[in-house]
MARVEXZA-258148 format. One record per residue: residue in three letters; x, y, z of N, C-alpha, C in turn. Coordinates in steps of 0.05 Angstrom, whole numbers, padded with zeros to 5 digits, always signed. Layout:
alaXYZXYZXYZ
...
This chain:
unk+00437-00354-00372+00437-00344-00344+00428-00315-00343
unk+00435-00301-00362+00430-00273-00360+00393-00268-00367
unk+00395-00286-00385+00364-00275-00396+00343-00291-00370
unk+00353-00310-00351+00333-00318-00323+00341-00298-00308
unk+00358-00281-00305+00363-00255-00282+00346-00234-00296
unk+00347-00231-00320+00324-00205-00335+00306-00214-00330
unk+00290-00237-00331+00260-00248-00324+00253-00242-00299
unk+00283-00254-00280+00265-00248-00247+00272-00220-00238
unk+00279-00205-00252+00283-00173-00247+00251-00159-00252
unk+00251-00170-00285+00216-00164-00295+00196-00170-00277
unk+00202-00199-00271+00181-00214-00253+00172-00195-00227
unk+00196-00182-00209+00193-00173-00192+00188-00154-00193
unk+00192-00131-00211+00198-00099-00211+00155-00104-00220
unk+00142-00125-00237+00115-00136-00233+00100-00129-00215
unk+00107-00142-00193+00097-00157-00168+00100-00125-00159
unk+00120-00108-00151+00126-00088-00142+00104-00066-00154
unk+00111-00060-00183+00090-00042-00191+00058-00053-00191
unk+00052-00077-00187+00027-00087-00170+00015-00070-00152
unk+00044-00079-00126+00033-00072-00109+00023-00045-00099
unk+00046-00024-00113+00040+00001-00108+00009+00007-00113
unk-00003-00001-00141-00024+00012-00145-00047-00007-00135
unk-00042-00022-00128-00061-00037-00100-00061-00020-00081
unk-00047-00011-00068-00041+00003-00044-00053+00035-00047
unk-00057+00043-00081-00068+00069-00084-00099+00056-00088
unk-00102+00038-00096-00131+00036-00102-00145+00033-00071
unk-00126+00019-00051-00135+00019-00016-00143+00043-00012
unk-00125+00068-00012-00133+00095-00007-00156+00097-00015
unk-00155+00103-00044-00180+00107-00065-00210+00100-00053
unk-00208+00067-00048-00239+00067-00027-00235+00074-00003
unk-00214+00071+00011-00229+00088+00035-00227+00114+00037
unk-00220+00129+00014-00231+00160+00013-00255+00168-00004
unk-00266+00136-00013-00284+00150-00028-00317+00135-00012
unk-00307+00124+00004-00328+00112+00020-00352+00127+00035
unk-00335+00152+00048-00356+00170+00050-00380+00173+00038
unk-00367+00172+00012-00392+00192-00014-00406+00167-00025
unk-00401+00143-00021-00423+00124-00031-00454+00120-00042
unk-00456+00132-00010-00491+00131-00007-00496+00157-00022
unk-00483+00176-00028-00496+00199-00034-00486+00202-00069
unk-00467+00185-00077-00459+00187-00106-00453+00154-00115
unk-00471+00166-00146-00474+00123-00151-00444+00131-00166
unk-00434+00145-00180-00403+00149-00187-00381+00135-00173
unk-00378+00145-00146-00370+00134-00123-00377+00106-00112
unk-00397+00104-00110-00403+00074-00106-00391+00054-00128
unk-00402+00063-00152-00392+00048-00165-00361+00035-00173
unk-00345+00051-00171-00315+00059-00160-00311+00046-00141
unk-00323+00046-00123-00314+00031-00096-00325+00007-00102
unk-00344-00011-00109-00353-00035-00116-00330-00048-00145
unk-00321-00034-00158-00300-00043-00179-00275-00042-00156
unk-00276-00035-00146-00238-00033-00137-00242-00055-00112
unk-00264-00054-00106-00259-00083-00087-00271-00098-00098
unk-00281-00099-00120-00277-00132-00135-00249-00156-00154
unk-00231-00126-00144-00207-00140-00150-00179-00135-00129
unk-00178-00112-00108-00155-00100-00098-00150-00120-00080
unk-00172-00122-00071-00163-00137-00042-00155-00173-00046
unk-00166-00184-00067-00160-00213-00074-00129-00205-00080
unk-00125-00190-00094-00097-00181-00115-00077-00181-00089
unk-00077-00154-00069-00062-00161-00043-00061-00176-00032
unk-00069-00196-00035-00078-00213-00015-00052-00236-00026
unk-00065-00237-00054-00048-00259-00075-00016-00244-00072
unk-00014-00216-00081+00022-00205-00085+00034-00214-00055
unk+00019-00210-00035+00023-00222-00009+00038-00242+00004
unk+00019-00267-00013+00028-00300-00005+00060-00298-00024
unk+00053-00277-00054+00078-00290-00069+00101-00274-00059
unk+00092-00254-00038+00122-00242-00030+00132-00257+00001
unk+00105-00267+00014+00116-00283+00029+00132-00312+00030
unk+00133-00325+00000+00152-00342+00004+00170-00356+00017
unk+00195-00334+00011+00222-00329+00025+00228-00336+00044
unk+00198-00328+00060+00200-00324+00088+00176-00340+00103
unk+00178-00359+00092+00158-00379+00119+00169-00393+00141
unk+00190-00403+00133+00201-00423+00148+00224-00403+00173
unk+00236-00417+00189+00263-00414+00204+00255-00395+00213
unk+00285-00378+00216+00289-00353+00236+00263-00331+00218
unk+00273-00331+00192+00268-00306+00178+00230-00318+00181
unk+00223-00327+00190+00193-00332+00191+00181-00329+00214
unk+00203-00332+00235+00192-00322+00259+00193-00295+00262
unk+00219-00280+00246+00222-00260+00252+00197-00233+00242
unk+00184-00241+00219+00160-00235+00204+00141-00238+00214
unk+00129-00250+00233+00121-00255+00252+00115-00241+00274
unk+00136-00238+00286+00140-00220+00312+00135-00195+00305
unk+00146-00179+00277+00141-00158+00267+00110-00148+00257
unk+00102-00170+00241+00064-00167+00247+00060-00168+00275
unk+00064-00178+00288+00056-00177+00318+00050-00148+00339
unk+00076-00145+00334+00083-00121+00336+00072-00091+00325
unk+00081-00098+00303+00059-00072+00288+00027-00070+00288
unk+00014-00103+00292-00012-00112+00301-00023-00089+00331
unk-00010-00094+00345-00004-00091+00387-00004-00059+00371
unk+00017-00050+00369+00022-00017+00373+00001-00003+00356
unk-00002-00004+00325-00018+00008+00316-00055+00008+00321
unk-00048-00022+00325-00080-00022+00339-00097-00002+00373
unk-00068+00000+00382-00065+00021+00401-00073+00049+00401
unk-00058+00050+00368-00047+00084+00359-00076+00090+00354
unk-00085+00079+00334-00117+00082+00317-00126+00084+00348
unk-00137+00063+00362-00157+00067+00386-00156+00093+00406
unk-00132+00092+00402-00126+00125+00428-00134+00150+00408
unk-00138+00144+00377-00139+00175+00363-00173+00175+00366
unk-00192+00147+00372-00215+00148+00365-00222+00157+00396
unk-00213+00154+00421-00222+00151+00436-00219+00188+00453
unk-00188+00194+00443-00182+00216+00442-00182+00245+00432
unk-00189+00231+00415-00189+00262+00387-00217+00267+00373
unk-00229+00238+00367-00259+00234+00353-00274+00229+00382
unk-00278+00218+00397-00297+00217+00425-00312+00195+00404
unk-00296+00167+00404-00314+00158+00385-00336+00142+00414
unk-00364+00146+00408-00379+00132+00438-00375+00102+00434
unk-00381+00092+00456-00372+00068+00461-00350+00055+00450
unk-00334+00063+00445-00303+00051+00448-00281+00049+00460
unk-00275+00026+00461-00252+00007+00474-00244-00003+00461
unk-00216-00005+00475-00182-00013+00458-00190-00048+00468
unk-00187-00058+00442-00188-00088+00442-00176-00100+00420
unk-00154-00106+00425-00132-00132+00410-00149-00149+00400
unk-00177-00164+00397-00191-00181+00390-00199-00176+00365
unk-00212-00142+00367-00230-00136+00345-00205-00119+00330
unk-00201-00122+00311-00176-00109+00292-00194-00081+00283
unk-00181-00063+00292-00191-00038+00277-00180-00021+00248
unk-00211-00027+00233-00217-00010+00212-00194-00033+00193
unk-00177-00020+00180-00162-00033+00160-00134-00053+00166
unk-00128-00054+00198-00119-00065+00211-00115-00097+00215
unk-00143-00105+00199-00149-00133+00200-00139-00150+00185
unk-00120-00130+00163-00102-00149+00146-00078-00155+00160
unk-00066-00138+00182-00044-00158+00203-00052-00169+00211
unk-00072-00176+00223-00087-00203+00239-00084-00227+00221
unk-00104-00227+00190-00101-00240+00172-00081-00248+00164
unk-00055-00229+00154-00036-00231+00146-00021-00255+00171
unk-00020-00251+00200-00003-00266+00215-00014-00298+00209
unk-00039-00304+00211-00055-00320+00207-00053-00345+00179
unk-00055-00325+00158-00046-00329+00132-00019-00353+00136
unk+00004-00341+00143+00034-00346+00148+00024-00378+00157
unk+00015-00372+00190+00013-00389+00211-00003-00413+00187
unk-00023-00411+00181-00023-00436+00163-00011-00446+00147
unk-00005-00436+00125+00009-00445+00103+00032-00455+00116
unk+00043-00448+00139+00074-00462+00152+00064-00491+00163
unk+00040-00491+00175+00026-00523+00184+00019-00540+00159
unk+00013-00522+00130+00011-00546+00120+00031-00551+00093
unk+00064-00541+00102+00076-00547+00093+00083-00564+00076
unk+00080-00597+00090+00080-00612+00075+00066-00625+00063
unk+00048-00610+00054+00018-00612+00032+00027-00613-00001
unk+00018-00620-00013+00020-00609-00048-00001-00589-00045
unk+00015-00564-00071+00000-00540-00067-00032-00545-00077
unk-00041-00560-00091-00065-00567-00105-00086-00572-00071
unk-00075-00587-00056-00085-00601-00029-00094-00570-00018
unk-00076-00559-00015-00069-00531+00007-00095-00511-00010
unk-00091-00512-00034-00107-00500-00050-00136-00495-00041
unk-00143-00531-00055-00176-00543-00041-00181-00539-00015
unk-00158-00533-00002-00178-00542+00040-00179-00504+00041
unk-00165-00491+00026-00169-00461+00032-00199-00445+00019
unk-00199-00462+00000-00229-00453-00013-00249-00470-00002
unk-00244-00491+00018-00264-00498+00028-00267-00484+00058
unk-00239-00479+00076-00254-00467+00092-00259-00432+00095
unk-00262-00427+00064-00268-00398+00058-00297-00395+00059
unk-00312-00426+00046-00342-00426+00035-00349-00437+00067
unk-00336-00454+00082-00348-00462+00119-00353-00434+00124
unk-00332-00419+00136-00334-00396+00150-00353-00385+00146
unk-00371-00388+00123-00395-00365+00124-00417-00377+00135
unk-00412-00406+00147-00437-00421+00155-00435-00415+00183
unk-00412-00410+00195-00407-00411+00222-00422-00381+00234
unk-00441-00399+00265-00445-00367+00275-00432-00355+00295
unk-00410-00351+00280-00393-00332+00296-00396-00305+00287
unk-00379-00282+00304-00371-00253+00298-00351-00253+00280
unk-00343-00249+00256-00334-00253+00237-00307-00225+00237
unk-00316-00202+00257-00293-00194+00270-00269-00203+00291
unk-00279-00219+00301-00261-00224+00322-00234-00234+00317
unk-00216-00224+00313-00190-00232+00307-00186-00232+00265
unk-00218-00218+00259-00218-00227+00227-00214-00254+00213
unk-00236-00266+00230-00230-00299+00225-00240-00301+00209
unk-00267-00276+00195-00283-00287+00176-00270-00274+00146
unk-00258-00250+00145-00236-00247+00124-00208-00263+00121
unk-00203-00274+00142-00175-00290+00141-00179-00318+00127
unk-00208-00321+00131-00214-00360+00117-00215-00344+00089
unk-00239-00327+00089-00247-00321+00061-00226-00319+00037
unk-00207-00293+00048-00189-00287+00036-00172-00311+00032
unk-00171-00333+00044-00139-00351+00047-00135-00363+00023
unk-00155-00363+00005-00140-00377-00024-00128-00359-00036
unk-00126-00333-00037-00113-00313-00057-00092-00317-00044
unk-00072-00315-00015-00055-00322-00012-00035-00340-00015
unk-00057-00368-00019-00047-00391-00027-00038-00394-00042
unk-00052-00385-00069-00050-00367-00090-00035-00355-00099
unk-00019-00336-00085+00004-00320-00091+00028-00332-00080
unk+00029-00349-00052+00050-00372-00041+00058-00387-00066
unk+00033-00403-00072+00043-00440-00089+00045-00429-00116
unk+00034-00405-00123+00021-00405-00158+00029-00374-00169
unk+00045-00360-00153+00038-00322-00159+00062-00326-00181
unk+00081-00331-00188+00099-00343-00201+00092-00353-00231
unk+00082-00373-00229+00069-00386-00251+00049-00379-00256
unk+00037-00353-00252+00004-00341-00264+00011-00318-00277
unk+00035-00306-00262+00051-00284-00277+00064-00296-00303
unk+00077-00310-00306+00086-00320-00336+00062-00322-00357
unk+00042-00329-00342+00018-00343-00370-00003-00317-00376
unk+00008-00298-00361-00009-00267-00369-00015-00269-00398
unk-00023-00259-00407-00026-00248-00440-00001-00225-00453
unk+00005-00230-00471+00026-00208-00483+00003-00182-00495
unk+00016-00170-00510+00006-00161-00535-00023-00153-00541
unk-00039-00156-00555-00060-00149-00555-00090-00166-00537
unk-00077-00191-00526-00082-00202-00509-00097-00183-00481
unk-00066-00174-00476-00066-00157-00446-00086-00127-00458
unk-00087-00114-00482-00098-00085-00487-00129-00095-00482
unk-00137-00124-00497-00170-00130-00487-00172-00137-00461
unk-00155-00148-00449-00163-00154-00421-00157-00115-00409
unk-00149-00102-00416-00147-00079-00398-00169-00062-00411
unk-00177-00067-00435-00208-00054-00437-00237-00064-00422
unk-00222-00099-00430-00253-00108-00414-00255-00101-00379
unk-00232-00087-00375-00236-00084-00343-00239-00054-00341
unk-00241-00043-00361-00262-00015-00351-00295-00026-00358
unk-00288-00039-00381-00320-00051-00384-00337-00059-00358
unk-00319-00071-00341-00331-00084-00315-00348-00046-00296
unk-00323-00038-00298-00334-00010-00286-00357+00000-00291
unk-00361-00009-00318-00380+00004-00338-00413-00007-00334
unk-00406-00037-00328-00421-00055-00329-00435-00049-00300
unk-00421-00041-00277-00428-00033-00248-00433-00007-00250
unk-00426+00007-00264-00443+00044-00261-00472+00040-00271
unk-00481+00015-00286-00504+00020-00300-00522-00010-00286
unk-00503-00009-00253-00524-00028-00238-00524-00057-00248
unk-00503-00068-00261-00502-00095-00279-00494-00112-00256
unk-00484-00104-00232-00476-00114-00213-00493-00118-00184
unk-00511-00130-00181-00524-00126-00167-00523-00147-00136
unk-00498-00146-00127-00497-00153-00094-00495-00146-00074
unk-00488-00145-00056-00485-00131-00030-00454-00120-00019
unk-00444-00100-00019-00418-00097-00014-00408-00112+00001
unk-00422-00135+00025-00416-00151+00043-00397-00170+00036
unk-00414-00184+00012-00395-00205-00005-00367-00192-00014
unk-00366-00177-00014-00332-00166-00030-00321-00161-00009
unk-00322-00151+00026-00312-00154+00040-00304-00171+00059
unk-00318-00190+00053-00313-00225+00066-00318-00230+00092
unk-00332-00197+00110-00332-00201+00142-00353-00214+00151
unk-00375-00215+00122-00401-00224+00146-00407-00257+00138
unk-00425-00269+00161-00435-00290+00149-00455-00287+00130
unk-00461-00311+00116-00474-00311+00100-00508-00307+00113
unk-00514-00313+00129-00539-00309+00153-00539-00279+00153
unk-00513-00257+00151-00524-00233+00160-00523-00216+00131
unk-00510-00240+00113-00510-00222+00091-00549-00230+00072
unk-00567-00240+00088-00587-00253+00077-00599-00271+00075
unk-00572-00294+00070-00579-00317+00055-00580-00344+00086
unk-00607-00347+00080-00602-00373+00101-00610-00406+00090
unk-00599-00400+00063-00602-00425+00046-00580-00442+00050
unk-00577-00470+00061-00553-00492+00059-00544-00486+00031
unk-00547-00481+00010-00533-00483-00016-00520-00451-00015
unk-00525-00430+00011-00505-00393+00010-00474-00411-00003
unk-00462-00434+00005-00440-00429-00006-00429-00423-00024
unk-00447-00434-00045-00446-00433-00074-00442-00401-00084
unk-00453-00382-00072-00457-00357-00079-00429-00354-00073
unk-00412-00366-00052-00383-00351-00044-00369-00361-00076
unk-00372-00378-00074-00356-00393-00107-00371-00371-00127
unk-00394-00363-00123-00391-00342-00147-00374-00322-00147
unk-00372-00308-00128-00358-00285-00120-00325-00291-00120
unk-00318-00319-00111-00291-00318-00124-00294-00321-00148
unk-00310-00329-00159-00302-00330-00196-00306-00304-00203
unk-00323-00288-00195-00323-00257-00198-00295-00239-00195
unk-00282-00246-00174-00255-00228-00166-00231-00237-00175
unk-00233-00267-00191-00216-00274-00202-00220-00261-00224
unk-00236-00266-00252-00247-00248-00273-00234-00225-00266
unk-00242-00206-00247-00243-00179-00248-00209-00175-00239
unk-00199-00186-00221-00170-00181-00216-00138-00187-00235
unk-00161-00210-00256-00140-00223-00276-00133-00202-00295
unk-00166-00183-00307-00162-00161-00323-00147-00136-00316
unk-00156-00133-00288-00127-00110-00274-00109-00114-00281
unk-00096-00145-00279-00069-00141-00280-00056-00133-00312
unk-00069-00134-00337-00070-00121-00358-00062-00095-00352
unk-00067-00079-00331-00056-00053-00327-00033-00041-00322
unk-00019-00064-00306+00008-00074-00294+00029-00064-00305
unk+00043-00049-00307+00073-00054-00320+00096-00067-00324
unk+00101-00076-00338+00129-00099-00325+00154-00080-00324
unk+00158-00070-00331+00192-00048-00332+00193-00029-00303
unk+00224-00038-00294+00224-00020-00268+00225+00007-00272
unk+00213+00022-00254+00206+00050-00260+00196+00061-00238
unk+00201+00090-00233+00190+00105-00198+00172+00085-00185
unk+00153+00070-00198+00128+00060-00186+00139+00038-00162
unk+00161+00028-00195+00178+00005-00176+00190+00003-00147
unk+00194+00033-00148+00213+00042-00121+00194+00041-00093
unk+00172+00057-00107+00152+00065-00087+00139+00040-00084
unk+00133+00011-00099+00122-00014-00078+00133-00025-00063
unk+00155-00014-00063+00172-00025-00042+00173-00008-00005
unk+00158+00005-00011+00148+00022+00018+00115+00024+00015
unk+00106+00001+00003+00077+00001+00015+00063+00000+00043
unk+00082-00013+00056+00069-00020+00084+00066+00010+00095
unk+00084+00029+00098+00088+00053+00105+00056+00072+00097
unk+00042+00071+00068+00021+00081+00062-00001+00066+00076
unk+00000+00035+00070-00024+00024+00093-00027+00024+00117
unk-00001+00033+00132-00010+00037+00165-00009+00066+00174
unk-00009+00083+00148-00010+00119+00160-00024+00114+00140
unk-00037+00114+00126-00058+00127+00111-00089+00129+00127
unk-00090+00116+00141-00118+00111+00158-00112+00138+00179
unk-00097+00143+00191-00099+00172+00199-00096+00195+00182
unk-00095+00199+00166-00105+00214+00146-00134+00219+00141
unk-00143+00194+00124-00166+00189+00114-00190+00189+00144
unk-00190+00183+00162-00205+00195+00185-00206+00216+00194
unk-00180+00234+00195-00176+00268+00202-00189+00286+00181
unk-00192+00268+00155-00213+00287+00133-00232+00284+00136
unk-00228+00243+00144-00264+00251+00154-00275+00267+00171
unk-00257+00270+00204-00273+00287+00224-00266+00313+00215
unk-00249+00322+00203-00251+00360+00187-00277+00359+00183
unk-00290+00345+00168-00322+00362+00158-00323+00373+00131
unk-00295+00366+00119-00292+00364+00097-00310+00354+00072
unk-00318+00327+00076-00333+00309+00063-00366+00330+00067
unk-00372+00339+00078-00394+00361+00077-00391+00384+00062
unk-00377+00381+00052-00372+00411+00023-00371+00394+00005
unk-00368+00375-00004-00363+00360-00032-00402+00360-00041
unk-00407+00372-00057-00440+00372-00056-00445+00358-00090
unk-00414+00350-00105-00425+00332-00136-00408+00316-00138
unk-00414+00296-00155-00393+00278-00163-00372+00286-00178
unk-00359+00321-00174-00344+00331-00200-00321+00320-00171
unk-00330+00321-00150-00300+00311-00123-00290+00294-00135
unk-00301+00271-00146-00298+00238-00146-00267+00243-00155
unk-00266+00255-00186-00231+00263-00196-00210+00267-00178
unk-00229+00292-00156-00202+00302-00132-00200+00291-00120
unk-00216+00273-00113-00202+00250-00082-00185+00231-00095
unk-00200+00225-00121-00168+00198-00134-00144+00217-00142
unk-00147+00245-00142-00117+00247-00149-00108+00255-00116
unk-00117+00259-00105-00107+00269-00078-00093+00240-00065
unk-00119+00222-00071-00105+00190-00066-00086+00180-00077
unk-00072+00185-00092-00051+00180-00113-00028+00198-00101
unk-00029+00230-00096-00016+00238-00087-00003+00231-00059
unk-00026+00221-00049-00015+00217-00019+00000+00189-00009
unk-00013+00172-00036+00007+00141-00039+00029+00155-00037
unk+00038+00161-00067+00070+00183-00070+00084+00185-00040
unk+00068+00209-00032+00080+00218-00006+00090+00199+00023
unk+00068+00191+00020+00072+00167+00038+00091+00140+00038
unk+00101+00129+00011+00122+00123+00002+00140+00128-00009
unk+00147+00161-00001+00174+00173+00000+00198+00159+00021
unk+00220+00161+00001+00245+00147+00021+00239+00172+00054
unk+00238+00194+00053+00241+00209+00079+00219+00198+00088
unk+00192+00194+00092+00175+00181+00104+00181+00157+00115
unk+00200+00141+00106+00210+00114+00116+00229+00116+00136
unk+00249+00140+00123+00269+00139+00150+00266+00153+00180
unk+00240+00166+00174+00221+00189+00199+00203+00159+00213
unk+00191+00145+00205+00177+00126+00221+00177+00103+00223
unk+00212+00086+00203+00220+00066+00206+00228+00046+00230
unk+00234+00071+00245+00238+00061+00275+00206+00050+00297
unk+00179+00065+00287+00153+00055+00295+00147+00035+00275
unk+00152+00028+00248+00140+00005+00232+00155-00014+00235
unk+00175-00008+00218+00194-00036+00219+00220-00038+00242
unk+00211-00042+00264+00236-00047+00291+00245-00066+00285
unk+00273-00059+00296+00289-00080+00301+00275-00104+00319
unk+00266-00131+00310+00254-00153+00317+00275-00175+00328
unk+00294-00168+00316+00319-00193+00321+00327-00197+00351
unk+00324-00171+00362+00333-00174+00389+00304-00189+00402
unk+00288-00191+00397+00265-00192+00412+00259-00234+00412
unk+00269-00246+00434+00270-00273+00442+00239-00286+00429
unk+00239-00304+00416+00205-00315+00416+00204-00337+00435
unk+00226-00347+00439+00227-00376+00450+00260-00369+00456
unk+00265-00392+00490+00293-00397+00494+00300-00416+00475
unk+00323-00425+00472+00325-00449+00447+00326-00470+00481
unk+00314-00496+00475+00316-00517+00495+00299-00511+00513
unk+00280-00492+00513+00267-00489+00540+00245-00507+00538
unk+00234-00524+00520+00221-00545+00519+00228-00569+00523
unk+00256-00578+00526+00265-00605+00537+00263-00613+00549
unk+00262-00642+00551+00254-00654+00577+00286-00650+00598
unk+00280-00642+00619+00309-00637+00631+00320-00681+00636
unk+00348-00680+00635+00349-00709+00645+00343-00722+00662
């Protein structure tokens, strides 16, 4: 009994130190996005970190949502994405509309702004996996990788509600729901995990010297496959490459991982706090004018440690108890449904 309580302590304190440095690598590209076009350093950096961050969150995601699909505690998760969905999508729009004069913009609940589109996804995510409950996970598996490879056929706006990242993305969740559990046990030990954590700078290595040659479109999952180029009936096939790509590339990350609880541990546990204030940050540098003095790639170092520092800061316990009351509200009081208000009266 003792040595299954040490496992799911490891297991978790895992998942936790995961997440943290998922949540620093988020920063990481969008502070280093700027400098793309103007540094292949940077680009290249940002094409390695979203060939694995965002499948990876996506996956720690489904396996922390478990717990909580079903009943009260699933509605109540729910209402809280909802919520934080409604207000922050607010907050962002009034800073662009107010502070940046961004032209032509309007506040619209439809189109999820900027990095926002993982609460959309995220509510969405839930909302399925609870319909197909009573599926075997293998079933749930196949219909998620199939309607990851549809969605890119469809001509729709691939923003609107992030329908076209929410299909894409939906197997890494699935992923982390039915399987995050049992993929963590079969990691590699030992010298196992030291080659998988070399061959994943190799990957870096392999993309600074152009070995990687696709369109950042594919790693962000928003466009169709029509705007990303391809107007061949067989584009789907290319999406199956690119999951086999971010699988590869995210399996070797996790070689980086630590299993032992430690500060890191503490701090994944206030990740949400860095993903919904870090975007006002990383925009207020952008409109400083800042990013116009960086004139070499010797920046590239200072923005990842600044991005590292500002994870830290941002998942400080005092940062939680200063804006706990705007992220995580009290939801319990908030009715979703009367109980019986759907009955047929007698």
């Amino acid at each position: 009994m003792r040595n299954q309580i040490l496992i799911q302590d490891d297991q978790e304190s895992f998942f936790y130190n995961l997440r943290f440095m998922l949540i620093v690598c988020v920063l990481a590209a969008n502070a280093l996005e700027p400098l793309i076009t103007r540094f292949a350093g940077a680009e290249a950096l940002f094409m390695w970190i979203y060939t694995f961050h965002m499948p990876l969150f996506v996956w720690v995601t489904g396996y922390f949502a478990r717990p909580s699909i079903r009943g009260t505690s699933g509605r109540n998760v729910l209402k809280q994405i909802a919520i934080q969905y409604v207000l922050f999508q607010t907050l962002y729009s009034l800073m662009d509309v107010t502070l940046f004069h961004t032209p032509h913009m309007r506040i619209s609940f439809f189109a999820p702004y900027l990095l926002l589109w993982f609460l959309a996804s995220h509510f969405c995510w839930r909302l399925l996996v609870w319909l197909t409950l009573t599926w075997k996970p293998h079933q749930r598996l196949m219909a998620s990788i199939a309607l990851g490879i549809i969605v890119g056929y469809l001509p729709v706006d691939g923003f609107w509600l992030s329908i076209s990242r929410t299909l894409v993305f939906l197997p890494f969740f699935v992923l982390g729901y039915d399987y995050g559990a049992s993929i963590r046990s079969h990691l590699l030990p030992g010298w196992g995990r030291k080659i998988a954590a070399v061959l994943s700078v190799a990957l870096l290595v392999y993309i600074a010297c152009d070995g990687l040659n696709i369109p950042a479109g594919w790693l962000l999952g928003s466009k169709t496959y029509a705007e990303l180029g391809h107007h061949e009936w067989y584009a789907g096939v290319l999406r199956l490459g690119v999951y086999l790509l971010e699988i590869v590339s995210a399996s070797l990350f996790l070689a980086w991982v630590p299993n032992l609880t430690s500060k890191i541990t503490d701090l994944g546990k206030r990740t949400l706090y860095v993903f919904l204030l870090h975007g006002f940050l990383v925009r207020l540098a952008i409109w400083s004018g800042i990013y116009s003095y960086m004139g070499s790639a010797l920046f590239i170092p200072i923005i990842l440690v600044v991005a590292v520092l500002f994870a830290i800061t941002l998942a400080h316990p005092l940062v939680r108890r200063t804006f706990k009351a705007l992220i995580e509200p009290d939801i319990t009081r908030i009715p979703l449904h009367r109980p019986g208000a759907f009955k047929r009266s007698a």
